[in-house]
BAZAVO-434115 format. One record per atom (N, C-alpha, C, O): residue in one letter; x, y, z. Coordinates in steps of 0.001 Angstrom, whole numbers, padded with zeros to 6 digits, always signed. Example, Ala and Ser with C-alpha at 12.3 -4.5 7.8 and 13.67 -1.06 7.14 Angstrom:
2
A+013190-005690+007800
A+012300-004500+007800
A+013200-003300+007800
A+014236-003319+008465
S+012850-002250+007080
S+013670-001060+007140
S+012900+000030+007870
S+013409+001138+008039
//
This chain:
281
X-034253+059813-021964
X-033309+058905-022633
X-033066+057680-021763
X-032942+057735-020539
X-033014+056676-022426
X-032576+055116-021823
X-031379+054387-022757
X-031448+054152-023963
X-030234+054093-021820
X-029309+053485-022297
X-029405+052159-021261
X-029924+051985-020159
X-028728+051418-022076
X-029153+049746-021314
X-028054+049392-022162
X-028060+049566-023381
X-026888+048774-021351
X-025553+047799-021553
X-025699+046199-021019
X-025619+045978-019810
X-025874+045312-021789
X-026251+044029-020994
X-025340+042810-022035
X-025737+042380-023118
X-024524+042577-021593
X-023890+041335-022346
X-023107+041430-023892
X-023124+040587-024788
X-022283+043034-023855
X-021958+043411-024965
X-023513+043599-026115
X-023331+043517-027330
X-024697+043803-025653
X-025611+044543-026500
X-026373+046211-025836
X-026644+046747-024762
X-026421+046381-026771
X-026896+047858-026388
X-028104+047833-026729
X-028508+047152-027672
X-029196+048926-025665
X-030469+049425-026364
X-030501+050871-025588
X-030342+051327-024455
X-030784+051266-026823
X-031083+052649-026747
X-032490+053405-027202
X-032756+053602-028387
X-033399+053821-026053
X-034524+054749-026206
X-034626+056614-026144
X-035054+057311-025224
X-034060+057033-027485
X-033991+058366-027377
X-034390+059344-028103
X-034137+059240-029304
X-035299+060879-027523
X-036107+061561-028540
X-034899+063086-028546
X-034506+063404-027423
X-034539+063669-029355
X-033715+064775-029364
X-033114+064816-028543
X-033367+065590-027619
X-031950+063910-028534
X-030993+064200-027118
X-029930+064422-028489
X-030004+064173-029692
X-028904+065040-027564
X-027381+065407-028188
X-026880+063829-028227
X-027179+062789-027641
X-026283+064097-028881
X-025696+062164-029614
X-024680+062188-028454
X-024993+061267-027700
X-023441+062937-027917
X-022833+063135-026927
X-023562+062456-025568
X-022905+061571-025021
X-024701+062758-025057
X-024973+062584-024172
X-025210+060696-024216
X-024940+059848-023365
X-025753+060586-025445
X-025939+058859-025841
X-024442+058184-025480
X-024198+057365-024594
X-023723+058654-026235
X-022220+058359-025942
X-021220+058061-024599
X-020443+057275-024056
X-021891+059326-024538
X-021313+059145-023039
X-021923+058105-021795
X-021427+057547-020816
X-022751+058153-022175
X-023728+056924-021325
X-023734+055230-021932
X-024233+054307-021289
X-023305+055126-022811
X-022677+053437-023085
X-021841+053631-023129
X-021411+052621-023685
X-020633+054538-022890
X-019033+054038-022365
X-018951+054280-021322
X-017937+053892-020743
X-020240+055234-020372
X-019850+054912-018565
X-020606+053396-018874
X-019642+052719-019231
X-021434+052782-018910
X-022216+051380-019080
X-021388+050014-019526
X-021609+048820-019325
X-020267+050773-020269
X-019625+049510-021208
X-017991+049029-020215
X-017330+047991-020188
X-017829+050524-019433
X-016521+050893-019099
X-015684+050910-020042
X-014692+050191-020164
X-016170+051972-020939
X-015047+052295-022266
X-014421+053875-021799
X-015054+054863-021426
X-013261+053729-021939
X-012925+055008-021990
X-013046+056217-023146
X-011995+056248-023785
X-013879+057087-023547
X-014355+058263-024023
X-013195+058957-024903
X-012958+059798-024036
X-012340+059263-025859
X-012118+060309-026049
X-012581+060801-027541
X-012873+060003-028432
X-012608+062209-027691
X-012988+062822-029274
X-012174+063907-029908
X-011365+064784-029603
X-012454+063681-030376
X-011937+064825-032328
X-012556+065517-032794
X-012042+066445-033418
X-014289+065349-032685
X-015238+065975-033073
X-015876+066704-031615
X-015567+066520-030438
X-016817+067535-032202
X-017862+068269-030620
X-019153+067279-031521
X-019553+067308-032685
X-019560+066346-030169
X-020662+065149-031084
X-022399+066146-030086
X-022939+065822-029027
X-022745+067328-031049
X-023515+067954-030655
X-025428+067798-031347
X-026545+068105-030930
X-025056+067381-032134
X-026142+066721-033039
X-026981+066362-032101
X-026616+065701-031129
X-028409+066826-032320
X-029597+065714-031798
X-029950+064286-032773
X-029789+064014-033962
X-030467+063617-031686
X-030640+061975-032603
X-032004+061807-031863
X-032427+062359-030847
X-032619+060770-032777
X-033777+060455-032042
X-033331+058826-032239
X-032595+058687-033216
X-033561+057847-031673
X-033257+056491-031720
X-033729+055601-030444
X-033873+055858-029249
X-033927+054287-031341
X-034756+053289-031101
X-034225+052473-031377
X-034422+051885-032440
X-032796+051919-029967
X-032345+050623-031072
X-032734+049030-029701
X-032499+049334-028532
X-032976+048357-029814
X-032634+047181-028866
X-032154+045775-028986
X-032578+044810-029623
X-031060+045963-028118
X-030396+044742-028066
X-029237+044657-029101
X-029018+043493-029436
X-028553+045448-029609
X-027641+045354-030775
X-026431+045477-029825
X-026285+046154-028807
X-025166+044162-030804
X-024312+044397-030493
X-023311+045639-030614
X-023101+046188-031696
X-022742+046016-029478
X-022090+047285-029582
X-021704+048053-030699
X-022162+049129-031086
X-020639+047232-031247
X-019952+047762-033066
X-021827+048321-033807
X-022216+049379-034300
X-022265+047486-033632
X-023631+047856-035068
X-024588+049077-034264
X-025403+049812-034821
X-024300+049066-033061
X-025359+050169-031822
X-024184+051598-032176
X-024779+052659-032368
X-023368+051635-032222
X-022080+052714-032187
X-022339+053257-034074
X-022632+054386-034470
X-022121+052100-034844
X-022433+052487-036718
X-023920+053741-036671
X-024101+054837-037200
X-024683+052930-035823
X-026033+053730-036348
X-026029+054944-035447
X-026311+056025-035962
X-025717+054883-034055
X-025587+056134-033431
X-024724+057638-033915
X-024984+058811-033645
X-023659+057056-034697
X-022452+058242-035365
X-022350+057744-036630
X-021263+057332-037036
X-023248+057725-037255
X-023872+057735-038826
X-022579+057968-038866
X-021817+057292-038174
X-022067+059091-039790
X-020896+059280-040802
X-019787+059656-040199
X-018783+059786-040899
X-019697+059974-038458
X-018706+060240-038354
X-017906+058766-037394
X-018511+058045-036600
X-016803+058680-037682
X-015844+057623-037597
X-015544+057103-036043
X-015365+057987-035205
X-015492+055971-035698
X-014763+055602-034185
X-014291+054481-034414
X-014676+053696-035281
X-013332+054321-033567
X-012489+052904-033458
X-012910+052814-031952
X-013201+053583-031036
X-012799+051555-032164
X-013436+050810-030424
X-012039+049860-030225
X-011574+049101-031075
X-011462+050135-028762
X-010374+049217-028266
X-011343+048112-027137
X-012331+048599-026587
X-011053+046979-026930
X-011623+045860-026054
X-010618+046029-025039
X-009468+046065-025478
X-010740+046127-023950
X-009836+046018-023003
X-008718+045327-022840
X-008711+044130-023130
X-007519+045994-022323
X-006502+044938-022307
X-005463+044915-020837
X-005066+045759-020033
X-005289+043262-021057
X-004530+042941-019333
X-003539+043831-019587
X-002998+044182-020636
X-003368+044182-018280
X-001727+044892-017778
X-000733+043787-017391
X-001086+042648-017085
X+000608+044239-017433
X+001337+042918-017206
X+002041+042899-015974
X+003080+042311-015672
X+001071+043872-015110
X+001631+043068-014024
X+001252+041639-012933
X+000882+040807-013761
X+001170+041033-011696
X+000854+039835-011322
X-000520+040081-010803
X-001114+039046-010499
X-001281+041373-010596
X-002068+041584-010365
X-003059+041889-011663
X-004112+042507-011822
X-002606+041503-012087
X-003833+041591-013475
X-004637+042405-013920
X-005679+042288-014565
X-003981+043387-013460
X-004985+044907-013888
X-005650+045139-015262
X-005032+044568-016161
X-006487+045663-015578
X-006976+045827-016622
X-006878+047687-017516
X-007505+048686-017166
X-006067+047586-018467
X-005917+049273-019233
X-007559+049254-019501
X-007749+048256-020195
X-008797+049903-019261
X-009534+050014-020277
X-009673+049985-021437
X-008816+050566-022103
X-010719+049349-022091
X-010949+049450-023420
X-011399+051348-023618
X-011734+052151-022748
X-011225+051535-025082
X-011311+052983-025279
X-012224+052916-026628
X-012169+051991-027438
X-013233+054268-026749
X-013883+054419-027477
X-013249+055439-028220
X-012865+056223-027353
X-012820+056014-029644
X-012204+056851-030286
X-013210+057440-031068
X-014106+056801-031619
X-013085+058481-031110
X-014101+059313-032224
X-013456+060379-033078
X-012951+061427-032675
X-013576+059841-034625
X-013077+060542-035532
X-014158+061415-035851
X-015327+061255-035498
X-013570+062612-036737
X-014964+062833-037983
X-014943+062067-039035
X-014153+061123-039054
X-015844+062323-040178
X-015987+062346-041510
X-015530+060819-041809
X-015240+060424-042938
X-015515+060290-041037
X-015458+058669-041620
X-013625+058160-041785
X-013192+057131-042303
X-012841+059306-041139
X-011584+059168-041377
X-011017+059426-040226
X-011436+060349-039527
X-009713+058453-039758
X-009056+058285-038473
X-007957+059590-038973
X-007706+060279-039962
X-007470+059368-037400
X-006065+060586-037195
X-005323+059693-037103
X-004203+060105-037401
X-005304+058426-036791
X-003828+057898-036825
X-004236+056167-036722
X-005279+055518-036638
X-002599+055833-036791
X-002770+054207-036814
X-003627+053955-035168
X-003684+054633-034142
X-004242+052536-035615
X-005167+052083-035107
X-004411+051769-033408
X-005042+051948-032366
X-003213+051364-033458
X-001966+051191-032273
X-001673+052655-031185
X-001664+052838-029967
X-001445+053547-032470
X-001137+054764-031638
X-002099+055776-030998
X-001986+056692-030184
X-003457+055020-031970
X-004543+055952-030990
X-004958+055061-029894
X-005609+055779-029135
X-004916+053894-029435
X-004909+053647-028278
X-004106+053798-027368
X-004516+053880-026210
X-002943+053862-027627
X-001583+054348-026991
X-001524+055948-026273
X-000808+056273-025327
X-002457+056788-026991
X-002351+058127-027104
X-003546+058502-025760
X-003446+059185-024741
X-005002+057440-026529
X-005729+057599-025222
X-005318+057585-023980
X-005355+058614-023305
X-004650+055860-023261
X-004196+055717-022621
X-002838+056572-021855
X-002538+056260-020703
X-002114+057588-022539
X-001734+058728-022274
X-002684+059679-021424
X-002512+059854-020218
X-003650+060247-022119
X-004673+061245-021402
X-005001+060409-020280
X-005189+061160-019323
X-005183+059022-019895
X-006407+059038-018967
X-005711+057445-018146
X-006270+056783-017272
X-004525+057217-018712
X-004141+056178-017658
X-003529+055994-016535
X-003398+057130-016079
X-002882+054942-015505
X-002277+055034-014791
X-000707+055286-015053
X-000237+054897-016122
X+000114+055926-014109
X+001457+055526-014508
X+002051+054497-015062
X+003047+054621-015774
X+001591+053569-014835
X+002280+051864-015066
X+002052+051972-016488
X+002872+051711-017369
X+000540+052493-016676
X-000543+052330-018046
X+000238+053371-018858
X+000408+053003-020020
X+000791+054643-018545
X+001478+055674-019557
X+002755+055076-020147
X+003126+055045-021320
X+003673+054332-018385
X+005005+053948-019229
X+005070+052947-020145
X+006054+052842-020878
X+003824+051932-020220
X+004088+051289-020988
X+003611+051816-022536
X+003968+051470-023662
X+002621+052834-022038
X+002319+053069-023432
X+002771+054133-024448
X+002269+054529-025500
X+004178+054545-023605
X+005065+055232-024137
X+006241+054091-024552
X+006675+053986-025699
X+006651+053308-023485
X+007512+052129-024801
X+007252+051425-025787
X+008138+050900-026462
X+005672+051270-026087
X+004848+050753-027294
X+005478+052152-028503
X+006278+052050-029432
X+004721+053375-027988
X+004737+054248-028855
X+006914+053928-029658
X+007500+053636-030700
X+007102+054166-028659
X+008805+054109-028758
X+008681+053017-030100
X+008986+053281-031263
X+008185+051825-029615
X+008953+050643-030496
X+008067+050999-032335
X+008468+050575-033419
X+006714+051967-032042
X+006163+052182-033124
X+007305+053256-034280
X+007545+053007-035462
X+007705+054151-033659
X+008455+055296-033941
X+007935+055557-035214
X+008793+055255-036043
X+006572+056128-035922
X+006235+056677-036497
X+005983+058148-036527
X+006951+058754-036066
X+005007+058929-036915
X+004910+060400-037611
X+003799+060464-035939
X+003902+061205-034962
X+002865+059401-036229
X+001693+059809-035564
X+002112+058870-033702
X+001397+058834-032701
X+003249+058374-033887
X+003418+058338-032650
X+004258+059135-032001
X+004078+059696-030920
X+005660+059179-033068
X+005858+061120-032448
X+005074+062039-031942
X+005530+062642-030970
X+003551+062455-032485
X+003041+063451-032357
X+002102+062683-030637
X+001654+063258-029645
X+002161+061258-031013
X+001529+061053-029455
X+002257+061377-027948
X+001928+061888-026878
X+003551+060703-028605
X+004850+061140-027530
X+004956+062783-026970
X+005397+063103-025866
X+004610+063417-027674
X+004581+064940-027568
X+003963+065920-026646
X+004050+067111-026347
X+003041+064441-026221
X+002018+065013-025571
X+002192+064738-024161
X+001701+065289-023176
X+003244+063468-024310
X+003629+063190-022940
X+004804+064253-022378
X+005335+064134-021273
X+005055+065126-023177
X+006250+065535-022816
X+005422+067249-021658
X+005997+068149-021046
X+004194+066994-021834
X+003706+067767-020870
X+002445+067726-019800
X+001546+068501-019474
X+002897+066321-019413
X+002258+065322-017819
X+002666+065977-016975
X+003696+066639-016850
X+001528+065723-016144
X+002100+066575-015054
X+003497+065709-013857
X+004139+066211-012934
X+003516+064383-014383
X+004277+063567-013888
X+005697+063411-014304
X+006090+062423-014924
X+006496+064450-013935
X+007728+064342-014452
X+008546+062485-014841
X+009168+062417-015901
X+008487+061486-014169
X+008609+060496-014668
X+008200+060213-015654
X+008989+059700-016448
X+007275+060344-015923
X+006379+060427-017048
X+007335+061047-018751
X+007938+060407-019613
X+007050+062540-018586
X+008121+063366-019535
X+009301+063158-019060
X+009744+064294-018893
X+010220+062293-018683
X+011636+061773-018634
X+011367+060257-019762
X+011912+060006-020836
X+010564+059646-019170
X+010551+058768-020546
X+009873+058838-021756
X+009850+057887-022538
X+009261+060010-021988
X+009023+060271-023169
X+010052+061402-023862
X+009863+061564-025067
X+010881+062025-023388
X+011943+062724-023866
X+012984+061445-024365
X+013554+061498-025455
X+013147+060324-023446
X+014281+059738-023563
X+013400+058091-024680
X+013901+056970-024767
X+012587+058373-025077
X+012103+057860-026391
X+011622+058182-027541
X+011297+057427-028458
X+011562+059688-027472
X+011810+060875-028631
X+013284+060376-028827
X+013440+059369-029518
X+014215+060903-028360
X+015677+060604-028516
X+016099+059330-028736
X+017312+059443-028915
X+015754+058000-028842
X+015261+056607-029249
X+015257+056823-030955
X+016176+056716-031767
X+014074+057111-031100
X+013552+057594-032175
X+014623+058499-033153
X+015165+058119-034191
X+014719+059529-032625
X+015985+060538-032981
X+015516+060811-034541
X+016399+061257-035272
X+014262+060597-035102
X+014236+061241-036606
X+014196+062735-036605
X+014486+063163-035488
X+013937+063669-037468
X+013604+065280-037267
X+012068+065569-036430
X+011928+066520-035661
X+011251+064826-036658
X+009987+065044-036480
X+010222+065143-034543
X+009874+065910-033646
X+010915+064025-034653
X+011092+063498-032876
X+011910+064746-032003
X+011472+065319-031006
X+013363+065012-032754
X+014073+065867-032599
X+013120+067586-032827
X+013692+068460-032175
X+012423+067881-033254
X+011316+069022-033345
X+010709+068714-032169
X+010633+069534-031253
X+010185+067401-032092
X+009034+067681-030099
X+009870+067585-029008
X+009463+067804-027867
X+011392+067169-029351
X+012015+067463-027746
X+012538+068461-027487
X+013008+068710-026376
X+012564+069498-028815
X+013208+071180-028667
X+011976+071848-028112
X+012028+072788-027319
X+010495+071131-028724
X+009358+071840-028126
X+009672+072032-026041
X+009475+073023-025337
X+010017+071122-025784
X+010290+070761-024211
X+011064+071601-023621
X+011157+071637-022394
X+011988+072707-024741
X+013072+073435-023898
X+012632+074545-023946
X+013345+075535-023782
X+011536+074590-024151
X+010461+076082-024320
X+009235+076408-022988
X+008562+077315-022498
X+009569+074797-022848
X+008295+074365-021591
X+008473+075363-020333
X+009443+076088-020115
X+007026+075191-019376
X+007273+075519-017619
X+008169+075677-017064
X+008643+076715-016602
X+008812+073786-017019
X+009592+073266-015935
X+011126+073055-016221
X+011562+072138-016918
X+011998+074151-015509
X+013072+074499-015842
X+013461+072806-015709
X+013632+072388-016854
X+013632+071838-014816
X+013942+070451-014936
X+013801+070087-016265
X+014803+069949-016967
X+012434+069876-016798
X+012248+069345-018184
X+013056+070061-019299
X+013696+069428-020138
X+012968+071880-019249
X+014113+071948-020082
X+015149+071704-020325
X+015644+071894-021436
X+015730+071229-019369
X+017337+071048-018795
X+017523+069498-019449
X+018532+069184-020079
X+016464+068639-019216
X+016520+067397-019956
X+016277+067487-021342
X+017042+066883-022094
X+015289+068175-021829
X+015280+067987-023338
X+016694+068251-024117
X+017245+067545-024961
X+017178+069747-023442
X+018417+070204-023783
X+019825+069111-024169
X+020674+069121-025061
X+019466+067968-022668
X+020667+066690-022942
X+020172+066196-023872
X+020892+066148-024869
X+018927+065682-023977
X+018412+064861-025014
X+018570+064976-026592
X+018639+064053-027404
X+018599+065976-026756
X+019118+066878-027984
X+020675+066632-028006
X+021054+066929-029138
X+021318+066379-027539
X+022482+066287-027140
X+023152+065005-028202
X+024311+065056-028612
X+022262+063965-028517
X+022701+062835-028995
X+022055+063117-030233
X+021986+062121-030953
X+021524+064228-030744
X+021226+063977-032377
X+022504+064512-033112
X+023375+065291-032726
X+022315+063769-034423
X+023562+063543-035214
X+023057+064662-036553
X+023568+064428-037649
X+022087+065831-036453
X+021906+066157-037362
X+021959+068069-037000
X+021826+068330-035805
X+022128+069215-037890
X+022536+070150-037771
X+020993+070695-037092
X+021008+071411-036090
X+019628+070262-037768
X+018776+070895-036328
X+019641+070429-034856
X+020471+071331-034747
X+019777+069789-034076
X+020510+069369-033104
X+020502+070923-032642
X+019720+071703-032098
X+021777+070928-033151
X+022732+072528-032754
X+021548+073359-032905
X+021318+073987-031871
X+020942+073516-033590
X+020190+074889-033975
X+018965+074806-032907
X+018339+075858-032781
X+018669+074040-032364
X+017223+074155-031550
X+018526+074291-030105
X+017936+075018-029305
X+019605+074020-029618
X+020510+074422-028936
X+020509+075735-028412
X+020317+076231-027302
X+020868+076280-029906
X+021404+078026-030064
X+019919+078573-029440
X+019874+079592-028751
X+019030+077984-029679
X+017636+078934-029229
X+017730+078585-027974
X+017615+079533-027197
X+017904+077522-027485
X+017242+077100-026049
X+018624+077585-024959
X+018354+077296-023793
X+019792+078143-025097
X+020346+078730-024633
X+020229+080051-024350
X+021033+080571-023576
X+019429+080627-024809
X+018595+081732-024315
X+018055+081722-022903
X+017919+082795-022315
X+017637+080214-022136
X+017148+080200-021384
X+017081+081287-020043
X+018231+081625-019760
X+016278+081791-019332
X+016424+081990-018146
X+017444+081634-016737
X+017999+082105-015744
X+017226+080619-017409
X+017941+079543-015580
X+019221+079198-016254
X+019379+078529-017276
X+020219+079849-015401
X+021418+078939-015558
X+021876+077834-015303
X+023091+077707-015455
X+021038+076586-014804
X+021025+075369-014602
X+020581+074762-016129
X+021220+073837-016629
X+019718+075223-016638
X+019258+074774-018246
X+020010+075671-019340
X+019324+075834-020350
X+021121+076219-019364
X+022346+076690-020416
X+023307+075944-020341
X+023819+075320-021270
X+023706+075960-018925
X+024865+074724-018773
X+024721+073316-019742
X+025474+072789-020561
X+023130+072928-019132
X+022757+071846-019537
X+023096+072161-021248
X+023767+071358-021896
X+022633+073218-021761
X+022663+073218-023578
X+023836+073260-023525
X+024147+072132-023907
X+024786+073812-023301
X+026580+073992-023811
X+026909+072382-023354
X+027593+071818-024208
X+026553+071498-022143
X+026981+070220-022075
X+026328+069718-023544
X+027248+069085-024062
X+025439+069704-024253
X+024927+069246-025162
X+025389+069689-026682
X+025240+068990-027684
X+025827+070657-026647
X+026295+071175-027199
X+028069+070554-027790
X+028404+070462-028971
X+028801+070269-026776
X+029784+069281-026991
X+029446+068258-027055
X+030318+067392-026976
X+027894+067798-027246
X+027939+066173-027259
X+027386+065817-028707
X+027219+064635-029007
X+027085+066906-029662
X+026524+066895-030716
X+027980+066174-030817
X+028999+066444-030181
X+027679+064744-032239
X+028520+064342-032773
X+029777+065104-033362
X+029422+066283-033381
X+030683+065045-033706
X+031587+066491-034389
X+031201+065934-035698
X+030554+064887-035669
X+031443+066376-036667
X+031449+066832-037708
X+029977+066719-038531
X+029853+066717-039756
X+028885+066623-037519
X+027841+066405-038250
X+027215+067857-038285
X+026155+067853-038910
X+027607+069221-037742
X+027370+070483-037867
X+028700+071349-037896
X+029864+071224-037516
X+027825+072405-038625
X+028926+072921-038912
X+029640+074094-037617
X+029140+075008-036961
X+030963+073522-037687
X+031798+074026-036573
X+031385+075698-036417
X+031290+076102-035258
X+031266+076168-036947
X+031095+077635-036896
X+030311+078001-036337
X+030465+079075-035755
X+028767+077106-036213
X+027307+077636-035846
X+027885+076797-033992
X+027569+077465-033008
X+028430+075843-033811
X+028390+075236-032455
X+029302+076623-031781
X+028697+077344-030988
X+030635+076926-032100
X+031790+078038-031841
X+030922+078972-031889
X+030473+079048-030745
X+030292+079924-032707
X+029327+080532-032246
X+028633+080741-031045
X+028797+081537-030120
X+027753+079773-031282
X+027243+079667-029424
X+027514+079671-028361
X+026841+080234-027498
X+028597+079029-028148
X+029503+078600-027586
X+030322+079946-026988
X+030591+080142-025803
X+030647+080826-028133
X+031008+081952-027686
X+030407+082990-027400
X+031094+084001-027544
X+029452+083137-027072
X+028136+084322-026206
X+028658+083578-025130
X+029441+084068-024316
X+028191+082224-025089
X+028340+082006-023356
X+029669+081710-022582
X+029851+081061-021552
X+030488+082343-023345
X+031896+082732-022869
X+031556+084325-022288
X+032354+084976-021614
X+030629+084645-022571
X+030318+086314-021469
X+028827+086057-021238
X+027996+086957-021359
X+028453+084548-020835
X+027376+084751-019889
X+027835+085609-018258
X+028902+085865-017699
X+026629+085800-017998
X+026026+086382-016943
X+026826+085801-015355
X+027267+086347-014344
X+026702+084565-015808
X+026902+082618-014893
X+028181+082492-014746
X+028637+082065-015806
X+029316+082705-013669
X+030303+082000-013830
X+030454+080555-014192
X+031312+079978-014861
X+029634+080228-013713
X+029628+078394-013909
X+029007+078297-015198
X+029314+077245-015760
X+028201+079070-015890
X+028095+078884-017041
X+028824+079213-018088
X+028678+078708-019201
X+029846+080278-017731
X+030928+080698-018611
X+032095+079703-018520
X+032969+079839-019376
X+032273+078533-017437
X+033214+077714-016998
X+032593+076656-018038
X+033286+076247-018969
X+031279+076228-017858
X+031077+075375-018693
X+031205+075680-020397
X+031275+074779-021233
X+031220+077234-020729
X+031581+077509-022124
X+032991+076941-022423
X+033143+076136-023342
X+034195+077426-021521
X+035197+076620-021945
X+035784+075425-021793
X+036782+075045-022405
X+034851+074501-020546
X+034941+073107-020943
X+034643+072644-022324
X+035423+071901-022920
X+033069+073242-023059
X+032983+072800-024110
X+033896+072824-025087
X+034544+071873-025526
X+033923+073930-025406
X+035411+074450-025951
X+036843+073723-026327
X+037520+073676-027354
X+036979+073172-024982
X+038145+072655-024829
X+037575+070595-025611
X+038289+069734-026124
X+036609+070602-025419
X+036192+069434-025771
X+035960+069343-026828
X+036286+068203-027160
X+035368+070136-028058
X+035324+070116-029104
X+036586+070236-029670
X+036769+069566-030687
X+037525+070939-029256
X+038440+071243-029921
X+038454+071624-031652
X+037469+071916-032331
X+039873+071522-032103
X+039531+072555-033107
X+040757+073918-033197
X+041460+074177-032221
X+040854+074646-034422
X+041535+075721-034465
X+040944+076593-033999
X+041343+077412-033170
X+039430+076461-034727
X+038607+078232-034459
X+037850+078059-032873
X+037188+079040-032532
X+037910+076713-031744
X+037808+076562-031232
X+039183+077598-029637
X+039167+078356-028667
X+040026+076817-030479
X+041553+077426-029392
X+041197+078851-029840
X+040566+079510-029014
X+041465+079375-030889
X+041470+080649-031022
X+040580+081698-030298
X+040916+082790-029838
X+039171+081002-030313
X+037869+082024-029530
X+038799+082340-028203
X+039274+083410-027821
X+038908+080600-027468
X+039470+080869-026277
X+040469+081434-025839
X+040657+081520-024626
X+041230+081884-026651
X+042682+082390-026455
X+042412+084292-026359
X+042760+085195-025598
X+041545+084155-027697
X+041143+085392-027882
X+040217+086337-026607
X+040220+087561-026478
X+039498+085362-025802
X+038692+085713-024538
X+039767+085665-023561
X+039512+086433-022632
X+040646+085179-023446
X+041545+085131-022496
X+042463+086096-022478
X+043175+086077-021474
X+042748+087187-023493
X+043432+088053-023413
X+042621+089231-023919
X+043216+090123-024525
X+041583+089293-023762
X+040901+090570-023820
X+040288+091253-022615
X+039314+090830-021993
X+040721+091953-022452
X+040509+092484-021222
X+039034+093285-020442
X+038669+093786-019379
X+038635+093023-021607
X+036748+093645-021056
X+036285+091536-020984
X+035117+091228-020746
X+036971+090814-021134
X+036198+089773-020985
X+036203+088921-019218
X+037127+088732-018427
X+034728+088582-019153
X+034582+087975-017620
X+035274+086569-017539
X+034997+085862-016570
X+036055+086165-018380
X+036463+084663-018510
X+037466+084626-017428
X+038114+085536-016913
X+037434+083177-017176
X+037710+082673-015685
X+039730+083008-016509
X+039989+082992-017712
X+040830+083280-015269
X+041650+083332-016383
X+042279+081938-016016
X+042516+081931-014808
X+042458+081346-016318
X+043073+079743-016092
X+042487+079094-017272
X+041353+079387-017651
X+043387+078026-018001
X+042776+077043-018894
X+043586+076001-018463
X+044727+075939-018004
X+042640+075131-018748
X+043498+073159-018688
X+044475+073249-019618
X+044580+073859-020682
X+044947+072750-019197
X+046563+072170-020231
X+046380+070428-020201
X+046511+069661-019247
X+046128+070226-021229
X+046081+068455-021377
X+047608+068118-022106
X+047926+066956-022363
//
């Protein structure tokens, strides 16, 4: 096989090679960055020379689909360059807007500078398919990284968004759960609470605290008082003093009848671990 990149034209001399291997050898040649959707396993035989890239790429992946990105400046004073990216669909049909799959590449395979920005792009897109790009940041190995993509899920704040930052309180890294948990914290809708009630299950009592702080930060009256008081009241006989302290801060912050009452009711029962002191405001 012969691949030859010379002045944005391609020529290609090849007898039964895997189309993959063609591929991969004019985007190391082009400096395109690579990613796929398909396994491009097919043998090709081809004979092309001198064609510009777009018409060398049509005939190489006959029916199945790619979008080609041209490289673009970075903004910082050093003028770095994001790579251009090669995308590969199947069947002649993309996975997403033409914005968010470069955005998404540049996720897998960029620099930090190159992720954060291409997580505040995704942010300002706040679609279906940039949610689902954001999602992905939420498990980099660069915690900076999943701090600003949690805290532009929560930007976003639709259900779809609010679904990938509950995904986060399920994650590895007790840190990241502990953040998704706040992050959740500012939705105004009854999932909110309910991906809460699960993620208070947690292991670590550093990431329950975190859900019961979130837990009083759900807007009031946008769930229903019963399902937050609920929760709220298991971890009035957590395990955690400090997590049972933080049950009746919440408590006391939500306020409420069936709120005073839990607490009153834990406070004079005598199999209960509750701290015995309450604030008086």
């Amino acid at each position: 096989m012969s691949v030859q990149f010379d002045d944005g034209l391609v020529s290609v001399s090849a007898s039964s090679v895997p189309v993959r291997d063609v591929i991969e050898a004019i985007a190391d040649r082009a400096g395109l960055r690579l990613v796929e959707h398909i396994e491009l396993d097919r043998q090709v035989t081809l004979d092309i020379d001198r064609r510009p890239l777009p018409d060398a790429l049509a005939i190489i992946l006959d029916n199945d689909s790619y979008t080609l990105y041209q490289a673009m400046p970075g903004d910082d004073t050093d003028a770095d360059i994001i790579p251009g990216t090669l995308w590969v669909f199947s069947e002649g049909t993309s996975l997403a807007p033409a914005a968010t799959v470069f955005y998404e590449a540049v996720l897998f395979e960029g620099s930090f500078r190159e992720r954060k920005e291409a997580i505040r792009e995704l942010r300002r897109l706040g679609t279906p398919a940039a949610v689902q790009a954001l999602s992905l940041a939420l498990g980099d190995k660069d915690v900076r990284v999943r701090d600003a993509a949690l805290s532009a899920l929560s930007r976003i704040g639709d259900d779809e968004a609010l679904a990938a930052i509950a995904s986060a309180t399920q994650g590895s890294d007790p840190r990241t759960r502990g953040e998704a948990a706040a992050a959740l914290g500012g939705g105004d809708s009854e999932s909110s609470a309910r991906y809460l009630t699960i993620a208070l299950q947690d292991p670590d009592p550093r990431v329950r605290m975190a859900v019961i702080e979130s837990l009083a930060d759900v807007p009031f009256g946008t769930v229903p008082d019963e399902l937050t008081v609920a929760t709220l009241t298991r971890a009035l006989q957590d395990e955690d003093p400090h997590v049972r302290m933080s049950a009746v801060d919440a408590m006391e912050e939500i306020g409420g009848d069936v709120a005073y009452q839990t607490l009153m009711q834990s406070h004079t029962d005598p199999n209960s671990d509750m701290p015995t002191t309450m604030r008086s405001d």
